[in-house]
C-alpha positions as CSV (number, residue, x, y, z in Angstrom):
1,X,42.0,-10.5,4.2
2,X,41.0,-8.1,6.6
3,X,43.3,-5.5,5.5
4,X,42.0,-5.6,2.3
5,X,38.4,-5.6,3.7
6,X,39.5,-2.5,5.5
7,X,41.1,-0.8,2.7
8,X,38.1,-1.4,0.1
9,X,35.4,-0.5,2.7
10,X,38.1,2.8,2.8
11,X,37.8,3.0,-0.9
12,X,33.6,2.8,-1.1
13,X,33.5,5.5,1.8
14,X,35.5,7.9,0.0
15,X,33.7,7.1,-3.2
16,X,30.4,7.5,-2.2
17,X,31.2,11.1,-1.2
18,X,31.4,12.3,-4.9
19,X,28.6,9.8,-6.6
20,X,25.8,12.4,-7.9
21,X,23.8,9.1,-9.0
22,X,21.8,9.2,-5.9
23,X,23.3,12.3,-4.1
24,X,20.0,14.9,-4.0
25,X,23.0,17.4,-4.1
26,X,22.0,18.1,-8.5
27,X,18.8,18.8,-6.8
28,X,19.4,21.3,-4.0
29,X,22.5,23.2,-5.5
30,X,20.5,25.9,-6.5
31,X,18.9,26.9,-4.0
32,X,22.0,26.7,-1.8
33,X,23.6,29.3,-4.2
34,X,20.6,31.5,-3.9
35,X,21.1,31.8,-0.1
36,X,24.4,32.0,-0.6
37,X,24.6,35.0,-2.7
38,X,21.8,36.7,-0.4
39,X,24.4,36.0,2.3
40,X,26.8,37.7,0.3
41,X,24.8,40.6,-0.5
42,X,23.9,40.8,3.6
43,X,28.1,40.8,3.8
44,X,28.3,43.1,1.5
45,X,25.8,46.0,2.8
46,X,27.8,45.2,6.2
47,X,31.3,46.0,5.0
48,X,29.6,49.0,3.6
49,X,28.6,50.1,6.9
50,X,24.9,49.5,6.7
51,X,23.2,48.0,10.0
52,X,22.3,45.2,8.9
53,X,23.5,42.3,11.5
54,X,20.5,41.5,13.3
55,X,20.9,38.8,16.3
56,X,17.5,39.0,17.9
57,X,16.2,37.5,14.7
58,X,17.7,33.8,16.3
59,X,14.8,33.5,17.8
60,X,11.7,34.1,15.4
61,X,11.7,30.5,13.9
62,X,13.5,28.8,16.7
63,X,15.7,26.0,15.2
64,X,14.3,23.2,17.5
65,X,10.9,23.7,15.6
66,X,12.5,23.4,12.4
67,X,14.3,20.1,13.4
68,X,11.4,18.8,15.0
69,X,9.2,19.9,11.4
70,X,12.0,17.8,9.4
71,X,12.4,14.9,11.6
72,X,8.7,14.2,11.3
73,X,8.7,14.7,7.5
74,X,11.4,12.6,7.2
75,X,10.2,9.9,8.5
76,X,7.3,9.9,7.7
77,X,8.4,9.5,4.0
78,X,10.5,6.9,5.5
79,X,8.1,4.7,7.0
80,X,6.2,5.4,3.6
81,X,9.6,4.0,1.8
82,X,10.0,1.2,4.2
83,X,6.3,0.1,4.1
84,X,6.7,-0.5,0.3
85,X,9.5,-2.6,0.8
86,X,8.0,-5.1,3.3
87,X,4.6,-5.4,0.9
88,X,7.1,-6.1,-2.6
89,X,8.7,-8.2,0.3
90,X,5.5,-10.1,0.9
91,X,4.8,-10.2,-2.6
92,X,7.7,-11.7,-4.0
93,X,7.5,-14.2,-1.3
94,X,4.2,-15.3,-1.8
95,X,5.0,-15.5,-5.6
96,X,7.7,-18.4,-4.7
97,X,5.2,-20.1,-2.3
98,X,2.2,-20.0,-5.1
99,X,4.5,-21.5,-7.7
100,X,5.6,-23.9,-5.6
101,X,2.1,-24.9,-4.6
102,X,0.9,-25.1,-8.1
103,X,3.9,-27.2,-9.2
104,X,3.6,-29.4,-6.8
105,X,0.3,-30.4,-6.2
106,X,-1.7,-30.3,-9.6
107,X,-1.2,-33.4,-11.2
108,X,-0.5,-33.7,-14.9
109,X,-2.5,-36.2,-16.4
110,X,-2.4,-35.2,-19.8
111,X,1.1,-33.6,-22.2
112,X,-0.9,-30.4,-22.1
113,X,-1.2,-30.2,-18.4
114,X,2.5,-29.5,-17.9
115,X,2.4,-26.9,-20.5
116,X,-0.3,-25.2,-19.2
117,X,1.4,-25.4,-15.9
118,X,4.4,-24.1,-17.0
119,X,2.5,-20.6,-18.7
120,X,0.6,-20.4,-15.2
121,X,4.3,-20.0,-13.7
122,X,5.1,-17.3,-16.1
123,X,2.0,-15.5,-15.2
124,X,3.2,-14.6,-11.7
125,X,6.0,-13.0,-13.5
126,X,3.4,-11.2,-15.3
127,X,1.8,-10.7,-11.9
128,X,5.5,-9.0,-10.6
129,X,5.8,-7.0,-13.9
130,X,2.2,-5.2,-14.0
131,X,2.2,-4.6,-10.2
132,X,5.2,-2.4,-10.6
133,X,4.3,-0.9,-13.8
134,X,0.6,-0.1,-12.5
135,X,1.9,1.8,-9.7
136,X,3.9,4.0,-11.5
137,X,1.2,4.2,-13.7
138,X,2.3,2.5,-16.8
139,X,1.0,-0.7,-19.0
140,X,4.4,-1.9,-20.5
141,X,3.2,-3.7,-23.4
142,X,6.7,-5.0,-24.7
143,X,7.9,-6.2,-21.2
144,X,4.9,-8.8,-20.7
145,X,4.3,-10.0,-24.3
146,X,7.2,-12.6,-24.1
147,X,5.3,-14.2,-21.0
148,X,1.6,-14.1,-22.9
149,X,-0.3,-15.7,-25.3
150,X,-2.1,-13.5,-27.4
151,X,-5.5,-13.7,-26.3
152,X,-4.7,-12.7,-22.3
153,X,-2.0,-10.2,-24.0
154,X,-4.7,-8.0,-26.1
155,X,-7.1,-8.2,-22.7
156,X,-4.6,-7.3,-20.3
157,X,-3.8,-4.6,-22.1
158,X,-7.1,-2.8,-22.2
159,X,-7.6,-3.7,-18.9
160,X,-8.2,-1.0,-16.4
161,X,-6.7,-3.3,-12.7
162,X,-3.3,-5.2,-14.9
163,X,-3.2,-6.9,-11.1
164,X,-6.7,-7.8,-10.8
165,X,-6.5,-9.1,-14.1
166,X,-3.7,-11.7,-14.0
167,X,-4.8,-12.6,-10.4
168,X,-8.1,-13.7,-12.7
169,X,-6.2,-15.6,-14.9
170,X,-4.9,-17.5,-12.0
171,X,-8.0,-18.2,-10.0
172,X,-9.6,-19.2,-13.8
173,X,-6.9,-22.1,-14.1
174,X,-7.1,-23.3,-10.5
175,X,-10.5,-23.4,-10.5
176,X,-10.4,-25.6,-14.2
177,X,-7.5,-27.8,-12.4
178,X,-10.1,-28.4,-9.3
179,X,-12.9,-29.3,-11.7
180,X,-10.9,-31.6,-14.1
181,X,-9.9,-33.3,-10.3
182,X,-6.2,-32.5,-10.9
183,X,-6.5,-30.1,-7.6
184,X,-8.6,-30.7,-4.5
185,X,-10.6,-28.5,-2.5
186,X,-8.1,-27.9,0.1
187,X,-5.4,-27.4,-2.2
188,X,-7.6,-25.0,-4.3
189,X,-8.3,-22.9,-1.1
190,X,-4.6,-22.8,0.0
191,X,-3.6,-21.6,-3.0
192,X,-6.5,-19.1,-3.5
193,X,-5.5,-17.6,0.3
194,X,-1.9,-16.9,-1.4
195,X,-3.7,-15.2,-4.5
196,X,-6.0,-13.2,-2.1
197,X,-2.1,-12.3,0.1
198,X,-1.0,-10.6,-3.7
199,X,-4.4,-8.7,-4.2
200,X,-3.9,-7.1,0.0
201,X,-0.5,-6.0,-1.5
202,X,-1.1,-4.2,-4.7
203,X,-3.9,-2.9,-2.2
204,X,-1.3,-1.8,0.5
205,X,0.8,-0.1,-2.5
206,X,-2.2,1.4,-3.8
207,X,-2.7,2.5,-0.4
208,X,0.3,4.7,-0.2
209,X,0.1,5.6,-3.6
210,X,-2.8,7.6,-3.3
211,X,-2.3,9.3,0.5
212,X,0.4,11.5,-0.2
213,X,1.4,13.6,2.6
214,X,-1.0,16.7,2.8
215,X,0.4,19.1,0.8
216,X,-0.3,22.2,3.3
217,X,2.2,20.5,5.9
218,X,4.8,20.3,2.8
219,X,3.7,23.9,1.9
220,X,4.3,25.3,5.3
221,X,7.6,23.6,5.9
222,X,9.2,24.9,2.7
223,X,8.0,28.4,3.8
224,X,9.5,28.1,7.0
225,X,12.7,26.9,5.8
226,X,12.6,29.6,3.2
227,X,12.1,32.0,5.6
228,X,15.1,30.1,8.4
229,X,17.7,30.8,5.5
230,X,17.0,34.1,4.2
231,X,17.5,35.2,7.8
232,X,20.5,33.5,8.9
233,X,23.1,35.7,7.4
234,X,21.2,38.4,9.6
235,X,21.9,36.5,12.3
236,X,25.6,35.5,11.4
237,X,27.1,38.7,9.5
238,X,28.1,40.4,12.9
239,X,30.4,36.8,14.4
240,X,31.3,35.4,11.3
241,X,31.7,38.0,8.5
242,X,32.4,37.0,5.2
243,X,32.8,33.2,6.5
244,X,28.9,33.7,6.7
245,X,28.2,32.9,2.7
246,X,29.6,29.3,3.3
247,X,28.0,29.0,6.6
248,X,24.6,29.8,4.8
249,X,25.3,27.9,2.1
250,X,26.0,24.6,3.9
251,X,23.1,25.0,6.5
252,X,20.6,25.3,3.2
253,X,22.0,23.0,1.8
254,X,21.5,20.6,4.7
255,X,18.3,21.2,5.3
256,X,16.6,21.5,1.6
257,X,18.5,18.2,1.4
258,X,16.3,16.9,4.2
259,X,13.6,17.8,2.6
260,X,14.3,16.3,-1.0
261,X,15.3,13.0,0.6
262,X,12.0,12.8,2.3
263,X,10.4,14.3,-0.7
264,X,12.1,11.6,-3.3
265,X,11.1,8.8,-1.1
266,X,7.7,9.3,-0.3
267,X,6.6,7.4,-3.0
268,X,8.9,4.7,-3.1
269,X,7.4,3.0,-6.5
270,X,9.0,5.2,-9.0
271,X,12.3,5.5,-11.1
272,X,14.2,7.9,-9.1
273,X,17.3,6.3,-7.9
274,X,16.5,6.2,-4.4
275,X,13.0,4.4,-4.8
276,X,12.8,0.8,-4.4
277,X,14.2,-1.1,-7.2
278,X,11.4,-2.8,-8.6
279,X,13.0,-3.4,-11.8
280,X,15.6,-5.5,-10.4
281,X,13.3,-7.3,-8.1
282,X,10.7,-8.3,-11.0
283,X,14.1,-9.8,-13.0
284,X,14.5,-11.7,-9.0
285,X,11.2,-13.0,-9.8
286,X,11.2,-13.9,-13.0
287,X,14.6,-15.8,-12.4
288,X,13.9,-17.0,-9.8
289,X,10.4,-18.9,-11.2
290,X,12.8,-19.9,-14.8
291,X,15.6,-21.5,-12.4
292,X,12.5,-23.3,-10.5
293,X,11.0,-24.7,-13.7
294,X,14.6,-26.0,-15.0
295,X,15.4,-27.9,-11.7
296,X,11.9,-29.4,-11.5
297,X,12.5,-30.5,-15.3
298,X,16.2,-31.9,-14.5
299,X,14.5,-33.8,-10.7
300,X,11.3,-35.2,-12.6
301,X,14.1,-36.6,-15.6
């Protein structure tokens, strides 16, 4: 078993060097060829005899600066990335705490109390769904009618905070619950503290939606690596010769690749392939709430 552990683990490694799906290598290749056909053009004039090699040129945009410029875009977009996942994190969480709450203690006293029950669990799919589609600044009409009856689906829609809309739907039905004596006041606040956790959230999402990083610091590092690569073939022709054009071309592509992984990730709420996967993690909770309300039916019979 651990031989074939080994072997597979050997298989994935060797794999994930030519998968393009999430590689940023589609997205840097051209500028790698650029510097690499300036380096062969600085090759070039030097065969010819030009004076072109130019060492002292190391030391204009020392490379420490430039790591140190990169290390502290990168993670910041990382932190960015990683912040997102701990609030969808949170949020899923307290989905699955809320639907346990509300399944547990409202009592059903009449038929329709269970069904209503049942469409408030299918709103904190909703709840999962328009989050993620609000951040990346869609509605998604088809993917929440299933989950709606018509009257919330023709308000959501025009509504201008999907979130804050469905979180009133929520609060709406607890409160009708608490007043018909099927909740009581404890319960009601408990479970209003878990729809007050989703609404910090969407807030925290919001949050670093909308506080990109400044867009002079991304300006001035693109014009300082710009500048680092058109230079280093200067630096390199007189050591390296023609080995110089791969050279360039590998060091550019290593550090515009930086740069578009920290770029991709900054705002981890999109479709890109290396932002979080909010599709997948709305199907979680919408599984995950279905499985719940098919067990609970299968216990209570």
């Amino acid at each position: 078993m651990k031989f074939n552990s080994f072997h597979k683990n050997r298989k994935s490694w060797f794999r994930a060097l030519f998968n393009l799906n999430t590689s940023i290598l589609p997205i840097v290749w051209e500028k790698a060829v650029f510097f690499g056909f300036i380096s062969f053009l600085v090759c070039l004039g030097n065969e010819s005899g030009f004076l072109i090699s130019r060492p002292a040129l190391t030391g204009l945009i020392p490379t420490l600066v430039l790591s140190l410029l990169l290390v502290f875009r990168t993670n910041s977009a990382n932190d960015r990335f990683w912040e997102g996942r701990k609030l969808w994190g949170t949020i899923v969480n307290t989905l699955r705490n809320l639907a346990w709450q509300i399944w547990v203690n409202i009592q059903e006293v009449t038929p329709d109390d269970k069904e209503k029950k049942i469409y408030t669990l299918k709103l904190l799919t909703v709840f999962a769904i328009v989050t993620k589609n609000h951040l990346r600044g869609e509605i998604g009409e088809e993917e929440i009618k299933p989950f709606l009856s018509t009257t919330h689906y023709h308000q959501l829609i025009t509504s201008q905070h999907l979130p804050l809309q469905v979180a009133s739907y929520l609060g709406e039905y607890l409160y009708q619950e608490s007043q018909k004596n099927n909740l009581n006041p404890y319960q009601l606040s408990k479970m209003q503290e878990l729809i007050n956790i989703l609404m910090n959230m969407v807030g925290g999402c919001e949050r670093i939606l909308k506080t990109p990083i400044p867009y002079s610091y991304s300006i001035h590092l693109r014009q300082l690596l710009f500048l680092y690569c058109v230079l280093l073939p200067f630096q390199c022709v007189e050591s390296l010769g023609w080995a110089t054009i791969p050279f360039v071309t590998i060091v550019s592509y290593i550090l515009y690749g930086i740069e578009a992984i920290a770029l991709e990730i900054e705002n981890p709420f999109g479709t890109d392939p290396n932002d979080l996967p909010l599709d997948q993690i709305c199907q979680t909770v919408n599984q995950n709430i279905q499985d719940f309300i098919l067990n609970q039916d299968r216990y209570k019979n």
